[in-house]
C-alpha positions in Angstrom: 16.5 18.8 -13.5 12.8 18.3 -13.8 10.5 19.0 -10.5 7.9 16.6 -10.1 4.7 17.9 -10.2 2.8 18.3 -6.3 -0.4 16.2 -5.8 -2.3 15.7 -2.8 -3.0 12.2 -1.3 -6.8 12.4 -2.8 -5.6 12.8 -6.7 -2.8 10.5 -6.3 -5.9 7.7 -5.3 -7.6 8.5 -8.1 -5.2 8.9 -10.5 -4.3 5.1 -9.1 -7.6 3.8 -9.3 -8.0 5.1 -13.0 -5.0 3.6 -13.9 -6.5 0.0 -12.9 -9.1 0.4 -16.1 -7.5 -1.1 -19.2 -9.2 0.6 -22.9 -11.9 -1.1 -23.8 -13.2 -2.7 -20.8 -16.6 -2.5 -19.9 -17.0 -0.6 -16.8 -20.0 -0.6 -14.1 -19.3 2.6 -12.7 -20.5 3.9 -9.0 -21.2 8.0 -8.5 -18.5 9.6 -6.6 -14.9 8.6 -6.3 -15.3 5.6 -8.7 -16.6 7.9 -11.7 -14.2 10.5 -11.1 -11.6 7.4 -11.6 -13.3 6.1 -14.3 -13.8 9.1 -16.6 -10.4 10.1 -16.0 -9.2 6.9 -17.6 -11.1 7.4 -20.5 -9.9 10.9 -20.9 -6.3 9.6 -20.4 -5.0 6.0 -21.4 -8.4 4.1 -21.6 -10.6 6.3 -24.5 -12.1 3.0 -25.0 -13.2 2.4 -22.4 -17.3 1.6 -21.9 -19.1 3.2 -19.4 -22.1 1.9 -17.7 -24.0 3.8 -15.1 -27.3 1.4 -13.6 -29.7 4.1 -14.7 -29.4 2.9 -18.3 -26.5 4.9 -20.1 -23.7 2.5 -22.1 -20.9 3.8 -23.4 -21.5 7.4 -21.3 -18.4 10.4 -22.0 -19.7 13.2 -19.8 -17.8 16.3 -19.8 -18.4 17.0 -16.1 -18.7 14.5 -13.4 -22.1 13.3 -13.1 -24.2 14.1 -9.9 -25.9 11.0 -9.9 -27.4 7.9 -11.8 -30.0 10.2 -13.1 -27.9 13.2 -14.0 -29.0 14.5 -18.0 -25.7 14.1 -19.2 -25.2 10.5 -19.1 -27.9 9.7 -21.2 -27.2 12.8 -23.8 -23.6 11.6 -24.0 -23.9 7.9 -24.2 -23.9 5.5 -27.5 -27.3 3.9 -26.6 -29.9 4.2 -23.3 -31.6 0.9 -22.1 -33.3 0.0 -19.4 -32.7 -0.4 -15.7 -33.9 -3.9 -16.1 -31.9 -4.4 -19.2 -28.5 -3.5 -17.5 -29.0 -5.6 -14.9 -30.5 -9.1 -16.6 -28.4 -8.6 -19.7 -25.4 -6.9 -19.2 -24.7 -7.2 -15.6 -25.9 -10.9 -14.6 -25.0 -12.3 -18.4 -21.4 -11.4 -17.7 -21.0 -8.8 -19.8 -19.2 -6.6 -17.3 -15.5 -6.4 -17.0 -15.4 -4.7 -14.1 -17.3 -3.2 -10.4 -16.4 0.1 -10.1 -17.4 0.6 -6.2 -17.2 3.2 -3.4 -18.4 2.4 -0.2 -18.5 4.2 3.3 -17.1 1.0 5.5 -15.1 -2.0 4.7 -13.3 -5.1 6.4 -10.7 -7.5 5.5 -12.3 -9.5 3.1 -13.5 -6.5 1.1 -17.1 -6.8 1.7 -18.7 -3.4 2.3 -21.1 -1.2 4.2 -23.4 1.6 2.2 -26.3 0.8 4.3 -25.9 2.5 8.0 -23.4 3.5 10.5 -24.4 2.0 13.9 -27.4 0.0 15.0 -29.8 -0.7 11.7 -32.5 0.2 13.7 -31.6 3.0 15.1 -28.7 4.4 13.3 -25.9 7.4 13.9 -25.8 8.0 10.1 -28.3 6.6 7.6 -26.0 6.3 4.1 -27.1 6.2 0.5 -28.2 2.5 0.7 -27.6 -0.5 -1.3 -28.3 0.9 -4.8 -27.3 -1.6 -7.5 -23.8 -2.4 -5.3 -25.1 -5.8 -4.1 -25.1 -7.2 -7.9 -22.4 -5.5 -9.2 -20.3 -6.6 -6.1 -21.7 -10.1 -6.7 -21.7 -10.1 -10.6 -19.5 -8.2 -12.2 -16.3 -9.9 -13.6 -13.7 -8.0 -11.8 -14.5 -5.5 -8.6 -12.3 -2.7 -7.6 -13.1 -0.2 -4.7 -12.0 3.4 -4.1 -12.0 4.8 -0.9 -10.2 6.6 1.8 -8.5 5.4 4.4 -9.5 5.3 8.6 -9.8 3.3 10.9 -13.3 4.8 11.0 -13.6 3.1 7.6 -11.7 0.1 7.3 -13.2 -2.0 10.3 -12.9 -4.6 11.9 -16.7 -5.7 11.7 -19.4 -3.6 9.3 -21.9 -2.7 11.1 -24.0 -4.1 7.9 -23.1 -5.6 4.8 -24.4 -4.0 2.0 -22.4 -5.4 -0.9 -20.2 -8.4 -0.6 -16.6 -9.0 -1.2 -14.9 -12.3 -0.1 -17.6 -13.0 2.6 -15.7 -14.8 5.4 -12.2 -15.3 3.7 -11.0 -18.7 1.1 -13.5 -20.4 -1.5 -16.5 -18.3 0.1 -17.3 -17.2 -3.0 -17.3 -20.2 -4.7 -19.3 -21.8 -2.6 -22.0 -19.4 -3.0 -21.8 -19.9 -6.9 -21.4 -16.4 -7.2 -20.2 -15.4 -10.9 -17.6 -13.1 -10.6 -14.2 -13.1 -9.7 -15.5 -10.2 -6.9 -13.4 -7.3 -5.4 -9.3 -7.5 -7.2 -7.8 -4.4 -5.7 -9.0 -1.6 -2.9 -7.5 1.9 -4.0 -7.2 4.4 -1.2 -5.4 7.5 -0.3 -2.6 5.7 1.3 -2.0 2.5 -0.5 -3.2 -0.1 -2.6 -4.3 -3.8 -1.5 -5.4 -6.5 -3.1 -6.8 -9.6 -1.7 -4.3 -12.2 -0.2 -4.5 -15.6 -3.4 -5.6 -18.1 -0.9 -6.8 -16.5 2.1 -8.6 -13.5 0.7 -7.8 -11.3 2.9 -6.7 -7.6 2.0 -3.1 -7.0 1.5 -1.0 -3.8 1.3 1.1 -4.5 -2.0 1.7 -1.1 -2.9 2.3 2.7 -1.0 1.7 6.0 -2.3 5.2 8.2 -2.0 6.0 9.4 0.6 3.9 6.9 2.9 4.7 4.3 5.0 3.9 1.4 6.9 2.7 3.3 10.3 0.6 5.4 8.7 -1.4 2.5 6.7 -1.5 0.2 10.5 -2.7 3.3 12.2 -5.7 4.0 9.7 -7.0 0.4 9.4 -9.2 -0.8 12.0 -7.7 -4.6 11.8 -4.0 -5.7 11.8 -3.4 -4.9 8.5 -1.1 -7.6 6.4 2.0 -6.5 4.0 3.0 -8.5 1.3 6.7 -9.6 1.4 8.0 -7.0 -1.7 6.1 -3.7 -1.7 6.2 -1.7 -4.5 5.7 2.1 -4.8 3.0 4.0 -6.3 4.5 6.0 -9.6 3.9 9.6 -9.2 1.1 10.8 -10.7 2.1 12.3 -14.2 1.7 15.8 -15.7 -1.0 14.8 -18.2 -2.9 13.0 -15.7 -2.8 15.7 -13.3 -3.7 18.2 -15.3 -6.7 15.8 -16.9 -8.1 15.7 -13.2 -7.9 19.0 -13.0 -9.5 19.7 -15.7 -12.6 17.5 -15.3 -13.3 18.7 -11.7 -12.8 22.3 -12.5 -15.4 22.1 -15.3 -17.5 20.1 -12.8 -17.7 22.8 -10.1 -18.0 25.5 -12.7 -21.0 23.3 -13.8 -22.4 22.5 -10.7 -21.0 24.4 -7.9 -20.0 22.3 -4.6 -22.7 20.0 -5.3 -20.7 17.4 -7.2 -20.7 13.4 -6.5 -17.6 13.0 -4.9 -18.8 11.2 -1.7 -19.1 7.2 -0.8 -22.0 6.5 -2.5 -22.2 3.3 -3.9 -23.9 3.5 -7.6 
């Protein structure tokens, strides 16, 4: 009898986040959790896969994780470098990305987001990284998933500003702002995966992590959290993958040390 391999709750939500990119997309990626997902993909099922950070890299493959739009590697490892400008008017808005690939620090129920400030924007508790290029990708990009764990310090019930929007206030919002892409699809976190209700647009549980259950999700979410009628279980994370993560994070903190991009941030 074969023993699964153990996992902790943070590699599991990467691992499921990664597994969301499909080779050969093209991939707007955000520092932090959302390129540790996204590299991993293209090291495991998705070597395809195109990589876009804002600072200008396409097609990026770095061997450690980046520590931030600016880091050497990106541009030393990718296919071509353009412009900030050019990513944004030709790529970005000409819908030439497949997919958002967004952390953020807050969120609510219609998955738009908060990078900007915790508490008053005046007069903050906790000044965060800011908007960077968020707002457009959230607003642009064909497809927008975001990775982040789960609290009820995080998933609340009103931002306290939004940064970055998802599904604004729920149904044809989006639509009725002419907004161009399909906005956020799926919300990865270290308890679960939800993906916005067809009609309503408002974030559903349709899939738990092993060994989690419905308590655990209710009691982290700062709303009344909806379940979808069938919910399915998250596969275990796999050997290879496992051992890919790994991997890539060990040769990161050999690389950098503890100062690697593994926060909230949103690009």
């Amino acid at each position: 009898m074969t023993t699964a391999p153990a996992y902790s709750t943070n590699e599991i939500m990467t691992i499921a986040a990664a597994r969301l990119l499909k080779n050969g997309a093209v991939c707007f990626v955000g520092i932090g959790l959302p390129s540790t997902a996204a590299n991993l993909a293209r090291l495991t099922h998705a070597p395809d896969i195109v990589l876009i950070y804002e600072s200008g890299p396409i097609g990026a493959k770095p061997a450690v994780l980046p520590l931030s739009i600016g880091d050497g590697s990106l541009a030393e490892t990718a296919d071509t470098v353009v412009s900030t400008p050019e990513i944004f008017r030709y790529w970005l808005q000409g819908g030439r990305v497949d997919v958002g690939f967004l952390g953020a620090a807050q969120i609510d129920r219609f998955a738009n987001i908060n990078t900007t400030v915790i508490g008053d924007y005046r007069k903050p508790a906790t000044r965060l990284p800011g908007a960077g290029g968020a707002p457009e990708i959230a607003s642009c990009a064909g497809e927008v998933v975001l990775v982040l764990k789960q609290s009820a310090r995080a998933f609340v019930k009103k931002l306290d500003f939004v940064t970055s929007v998802g599904h604004l206030d729920g149904g044809d919002a989006r639509q009725r702002l002419r907004l161009p892409g399909e906005g956020p699809v799926a919300v990865v976190t270290d308890l679960c995966l939800m993906r916005p209700d067809p009609v309503t647009k408002e974030l559903t549980v349709t899939q738990l992590h092993p060994d989690i259950n419905r308590d655990q999700v209710a009691k982290a979410t700062g709303w009344e959290i909806r379940f979808a009628p069938q919910i399915s279980e998250t596969p275990a994370p796999t050997s290879i993958e496992l051992e890919t993560l790994r991997d890539l994070e060990r040769r990161t903190k050999l690389a950098h040390g503890n100062l690697t991009g593994a926060g909230a941030g949103s690009t």
